[in-house]
Phi, psi and omega in degrees: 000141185278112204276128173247129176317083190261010169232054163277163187273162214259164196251079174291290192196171224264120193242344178237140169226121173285082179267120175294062172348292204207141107005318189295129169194181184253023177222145167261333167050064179306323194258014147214358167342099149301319182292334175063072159251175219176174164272011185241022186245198215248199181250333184119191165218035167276130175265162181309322184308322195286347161309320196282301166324331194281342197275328192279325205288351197262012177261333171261002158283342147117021153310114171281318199234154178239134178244154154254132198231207184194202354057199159231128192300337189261017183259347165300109184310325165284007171336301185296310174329306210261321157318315184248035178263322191271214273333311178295343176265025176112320180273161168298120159281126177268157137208112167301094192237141140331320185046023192279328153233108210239116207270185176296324196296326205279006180281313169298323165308309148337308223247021214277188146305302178269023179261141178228180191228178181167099191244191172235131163213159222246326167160173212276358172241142195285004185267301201298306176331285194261037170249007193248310177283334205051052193204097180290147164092019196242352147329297213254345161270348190272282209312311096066252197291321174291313172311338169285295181320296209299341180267339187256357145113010186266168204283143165221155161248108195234136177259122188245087179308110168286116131320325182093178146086051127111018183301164182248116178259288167311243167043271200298345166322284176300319163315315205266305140331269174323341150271014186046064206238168182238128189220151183219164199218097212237164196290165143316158167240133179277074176213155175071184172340320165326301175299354193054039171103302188307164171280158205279173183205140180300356182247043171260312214286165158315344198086348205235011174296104206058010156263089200087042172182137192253161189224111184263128187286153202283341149314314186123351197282117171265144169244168169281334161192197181261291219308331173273046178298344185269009154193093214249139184226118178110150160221137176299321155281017177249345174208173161323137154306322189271338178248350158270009189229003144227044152253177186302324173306319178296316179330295183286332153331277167322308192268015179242030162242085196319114169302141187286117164265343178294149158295324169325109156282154180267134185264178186302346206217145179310185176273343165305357179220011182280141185228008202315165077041306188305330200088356214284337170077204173282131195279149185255148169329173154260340177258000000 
């Protein structure tokens, strides 16, 4: 039975919103996809209008940053198109790329003021890398593209997902450092591909899922963050943002995910992409 957290803080208003594009990416990353995205799957049935509305709608809601994910986001035909739509309205752009094909138009976007980048990499050897990825050749195109960021000067961050079992996690770290690249370094999650099989459980999650942030699912499915997709309440295209994120569904949403005790601050966003201020570094599981 699910014990729910009936003293998480109210939610005034929403400041990281997490848009899933697309399902689609060039990698399957068997032993860790939460999302179980892939090359053969879709974008979804979100439409572009409907993206653009959600972007104008996380604005009247007092949303600062918007992140774009995947899947991989840059495979979303409207990829650009929807970046320099949250720019004009104002907000800071994240975008969580792979960074295994990064066409020229998307560089200028990169190097923009509010925009920041946030990719994964797996280690400093290129077999390990792309058995991690399934994908040969995807070592040497990420590593690549982060040396290019790193040279044109864009904020970039890279999460160096552990498997464990003796992976050069650390290696890749120090690798990543040395290339003046800001790299963290987090547990694997037991969800999507990951879990083997099991059903998914809150305590792979942070503790900090839907407080002051939100995740929209490439359906239209609100999540409380994406790695929590399994519980996801509202769907934006049958209503409002603003009106899934004050029913009873969300509520209870928030609150069957056991709030973060630690001292450690969470940063705003799970961890492949935190940059918070606090310093906190990568936020870790709760189990």
């Amino acid at each position: 039975m699910t014990v729910l957290d009936t003293h998480r803080p109210s939610v005034a208003s929403l400041d990281f919103l997490s848009l899933e594009l697309t399902s689609r990416c060039q990698f399957t990353c068997p032993g860790q996809c939460y999302a179980e995205a892939g090359p053969t799957k879709g974008h979804g049935s979100m439409s572009t209008q409907d993206w653009h509305r959600l972007i104008d709608e996380a604005v009247a809601l007092g949303t600062s940053t918007v992140q774009f994910i995947g899947g991989e986001p840059l495979l979303h035909p409207a990829f650009t198109e929807l970046v320099a739509h949250a720019l004009r309205v104002g907000l800071r752009v994240r975008v969580h790329s792979n960074l295994y094909k990064v066409r020229a138009e998307h560089w200028p976007l990169f190097e923009a003021p509010r925009v920041s980048l946030a990719t994964s990499y797996y280690s400093d050897l290129a077999a390990e890398h792309d058995a991690i990825t399934d994908r040969v050749g995807s070592h040497a195109a990420t590593r690549a593209a982060i040396v290019k960021a790193v040279g044109l000067g864009v904020k970039l961050r890279v999460a160096i997902v552990d498997h464990g079992n003796g992976q050069r996690a650390q290696q890749a770290r120090a690798e990543m450092e040395a290339l003046g690249a800001t790299a963290t370094v987090d547990k694997v999650r037991a969800l999507g591909r990951a879990a083997g099989g099991l059903l998914p459980s809150t305590s792979s999650l942070c503790g900090r899922c839907g407080d002051g942030k939100a995740a929209i699912l490439p359906d239209g499915r609100v999540a409380p963050c994406e790695i929590g997709r399994f519980l996801a309440a509202g769907n934006v295209r049958e209503t409002s943002l603003a009106s899934v994120l004050a029913s009873p569904e969300w509520t209870q949403a928030r609150a069957s995910v056991p709030a973060r005790t630690s001292a450690d601050p969470c940063g705003p966003d799970c961890g492949p992409s935190d940059d918070s201020s606090s310093g906190g570094g990568s936020c870790q599981p709760m189990g």
